[in-house]
C-alpha positions as CSV (number, residue, x, y, z in Angstrom):
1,X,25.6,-19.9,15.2
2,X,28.9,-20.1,13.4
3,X,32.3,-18.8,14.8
4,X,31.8,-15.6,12.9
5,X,28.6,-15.1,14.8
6,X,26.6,-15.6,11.5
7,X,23.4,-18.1,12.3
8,X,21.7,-20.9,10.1
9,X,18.1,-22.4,10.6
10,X,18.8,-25.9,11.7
11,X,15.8,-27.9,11.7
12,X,15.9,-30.9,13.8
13,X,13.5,-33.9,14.7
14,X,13.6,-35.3,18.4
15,X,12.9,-39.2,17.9
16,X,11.2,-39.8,21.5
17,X,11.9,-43.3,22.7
18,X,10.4,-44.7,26.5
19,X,13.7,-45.5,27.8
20,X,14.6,-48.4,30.3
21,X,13.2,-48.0,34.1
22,X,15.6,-45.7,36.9
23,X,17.6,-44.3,33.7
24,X,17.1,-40.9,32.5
25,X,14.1,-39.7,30.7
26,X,15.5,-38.7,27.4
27,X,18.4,-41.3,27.2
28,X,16.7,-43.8,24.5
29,X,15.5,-40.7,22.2
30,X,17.5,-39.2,19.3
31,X,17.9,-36.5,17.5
32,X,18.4,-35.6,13.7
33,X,19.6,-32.4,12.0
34,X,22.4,-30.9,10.2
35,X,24.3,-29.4,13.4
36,X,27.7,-29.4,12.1
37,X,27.0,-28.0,8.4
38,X,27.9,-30.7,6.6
39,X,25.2,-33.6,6.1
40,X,22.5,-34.9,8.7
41,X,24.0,-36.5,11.8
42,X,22.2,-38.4,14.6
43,X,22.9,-37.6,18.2
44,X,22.3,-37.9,21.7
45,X,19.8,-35.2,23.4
46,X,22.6,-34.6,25.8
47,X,25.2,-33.7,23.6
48,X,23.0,-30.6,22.2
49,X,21.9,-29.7,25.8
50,X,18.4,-31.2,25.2
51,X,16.6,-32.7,27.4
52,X,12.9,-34.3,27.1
53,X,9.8,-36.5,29.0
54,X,6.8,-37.9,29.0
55,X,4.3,-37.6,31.9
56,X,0.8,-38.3,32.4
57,X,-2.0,-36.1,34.1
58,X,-4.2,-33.7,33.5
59,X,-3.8,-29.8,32.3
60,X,-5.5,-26.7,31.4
61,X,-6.3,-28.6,27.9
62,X,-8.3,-31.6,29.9
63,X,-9.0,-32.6,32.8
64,X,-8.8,-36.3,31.7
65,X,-5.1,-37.8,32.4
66,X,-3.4,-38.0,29.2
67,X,0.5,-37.6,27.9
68,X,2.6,-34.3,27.9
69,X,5.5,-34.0,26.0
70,X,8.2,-32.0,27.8
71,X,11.3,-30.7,25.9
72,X,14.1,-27.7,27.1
73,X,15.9,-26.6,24.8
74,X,18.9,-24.1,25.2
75,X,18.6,-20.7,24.0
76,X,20.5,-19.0,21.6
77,X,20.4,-15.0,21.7
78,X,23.3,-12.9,20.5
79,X,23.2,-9.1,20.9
80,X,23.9,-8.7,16.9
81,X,21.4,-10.6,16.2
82,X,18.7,-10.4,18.8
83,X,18.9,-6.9,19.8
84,X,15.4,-6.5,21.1
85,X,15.5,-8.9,23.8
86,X,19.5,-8.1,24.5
87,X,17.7,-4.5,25.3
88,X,15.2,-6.1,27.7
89,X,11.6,-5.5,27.5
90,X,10.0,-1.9,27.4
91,X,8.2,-2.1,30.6
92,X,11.4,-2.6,32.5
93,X,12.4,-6.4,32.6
94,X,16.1,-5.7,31.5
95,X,18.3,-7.8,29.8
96,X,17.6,-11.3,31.6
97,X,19.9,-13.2,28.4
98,X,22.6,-11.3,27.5
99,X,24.9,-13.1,25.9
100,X,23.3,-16.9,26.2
101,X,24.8,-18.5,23.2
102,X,22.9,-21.8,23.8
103,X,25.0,-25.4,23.9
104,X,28.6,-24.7,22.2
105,X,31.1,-27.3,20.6
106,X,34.2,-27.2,20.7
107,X,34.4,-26.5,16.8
108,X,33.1,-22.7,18.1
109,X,29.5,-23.6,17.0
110,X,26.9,-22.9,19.2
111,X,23.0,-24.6,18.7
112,X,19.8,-23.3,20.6
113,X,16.4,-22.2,19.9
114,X,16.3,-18.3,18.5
115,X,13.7,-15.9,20.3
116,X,11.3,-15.6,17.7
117,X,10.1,-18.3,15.5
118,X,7.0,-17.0,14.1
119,X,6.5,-15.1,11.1
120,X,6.5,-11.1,11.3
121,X,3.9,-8.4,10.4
122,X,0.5,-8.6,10.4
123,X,-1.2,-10.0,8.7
124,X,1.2,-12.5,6.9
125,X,0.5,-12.9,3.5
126,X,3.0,-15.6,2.0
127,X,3.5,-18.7,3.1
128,X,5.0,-19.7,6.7
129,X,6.7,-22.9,8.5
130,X,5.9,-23.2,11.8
131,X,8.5,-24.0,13.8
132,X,7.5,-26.5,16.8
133,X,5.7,-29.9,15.0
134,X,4.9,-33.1,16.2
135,X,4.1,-36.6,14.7
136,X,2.4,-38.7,17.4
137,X,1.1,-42.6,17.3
138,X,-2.3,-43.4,15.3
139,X,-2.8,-46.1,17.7
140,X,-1.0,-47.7,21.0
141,X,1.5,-50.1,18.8
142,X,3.1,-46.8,17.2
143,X,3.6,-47.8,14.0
144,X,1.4,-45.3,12.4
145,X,2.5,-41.2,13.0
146,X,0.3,-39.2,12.0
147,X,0.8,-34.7,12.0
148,X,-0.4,-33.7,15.4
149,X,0.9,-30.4,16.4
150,X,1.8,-27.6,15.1
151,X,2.8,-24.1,16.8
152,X,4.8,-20.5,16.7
153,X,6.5,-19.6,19.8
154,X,7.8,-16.1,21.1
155,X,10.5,-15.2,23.7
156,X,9.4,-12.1,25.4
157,X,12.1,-9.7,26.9
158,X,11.2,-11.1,30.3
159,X,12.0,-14.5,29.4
160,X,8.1,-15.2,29.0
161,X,7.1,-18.0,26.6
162,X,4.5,-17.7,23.8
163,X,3.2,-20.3,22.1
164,X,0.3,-20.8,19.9
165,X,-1.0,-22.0,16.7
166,X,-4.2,-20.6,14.4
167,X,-7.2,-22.6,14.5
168,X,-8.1,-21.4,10.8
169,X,-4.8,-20.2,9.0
170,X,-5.6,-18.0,6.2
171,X,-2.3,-18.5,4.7
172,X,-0.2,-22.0,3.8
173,X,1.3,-23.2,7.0
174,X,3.9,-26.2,6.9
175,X,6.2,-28.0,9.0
176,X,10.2,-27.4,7.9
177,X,11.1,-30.2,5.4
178,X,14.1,-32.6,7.2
């Protein structure tokens, strides 16, 4: 979000990197995107209020121990341009994000993750780019990502989290281009 409380998409990859025993989880990783509007930088996690992990166990998805990916991310909802959450949910919520402009610089510029990042209407009938992907390792050495995940996600007025992804789009679904 700009100053003049105008918003651009900025899409970003989070390089995950194991970082060194006792130090924090996300302190090796990176991330890329155009955050300041004027070419591609690379920066710290922590200096767009990211944060991000990897632990091992098991989940709803298996009951095998396996890795999950863990990433917050700060929000970004203005009441111009997120009025239906600023209004809270219809069942009686409230407005549980008034005003959370996500991780500001001190240009003014403020970076988060919108409340909606799915396309509207159903059914869509153009094209679409999902907005949560991940590249993960062919093997155990790394060396070979391959396209691994790929989801929408939802805010809800209540500060509930949607995510999900079609098993069998019916319509061209890509990641955002870098």
């Amino acid at each position: 979000m700009n100053k003049d409380g105008t918003e651009r998409a900025v899409p970003a990859t989070l390089q995950y990197q194991v970082p060194a025993a006792g130090v924090a989880p996300c302190s090796a990783s990176t991330i890329t995107g155009n955050f300041s509007g004027n070419g591609t930088q690379t920066v710290s996690p922590s200096k767009i209020g990211v944060n991000c992990a990897v632990t091992f166990g098991a989940s709803p998805t298996s009951p095998s121990s396996h890795a999950i990916f863990e990433v917050t991310v700060p929000m970004l909802i203005t009441p111009s341009n997120d009025p239906a959450i600023i209004a809270g949910s219809p069942i009686g919520f409230g407005d549980p994000f008034f005003g959370d402009f996500g991780f500001t610089f001190s240009s003014g510029k403020s970076i988060g993750i919108g409340p909606n990042a799915a396309p509207f209407g159903p059914p869509a009938t153009a094209s679409a780019s999902y907005a949560l992907c991940a590249n993960l390792p062919s093997n155990a050495s790394g060396n070979t990502l391959l396209p691994s995940i790929a989801a929408f996600y939802a805010i809800a007025g209540d500060g509930e989290v949607l995510v999900s992804a079609p098993l069998a789009p019916a319509i061209s679904i890509t990641c955002p281009a870098m």
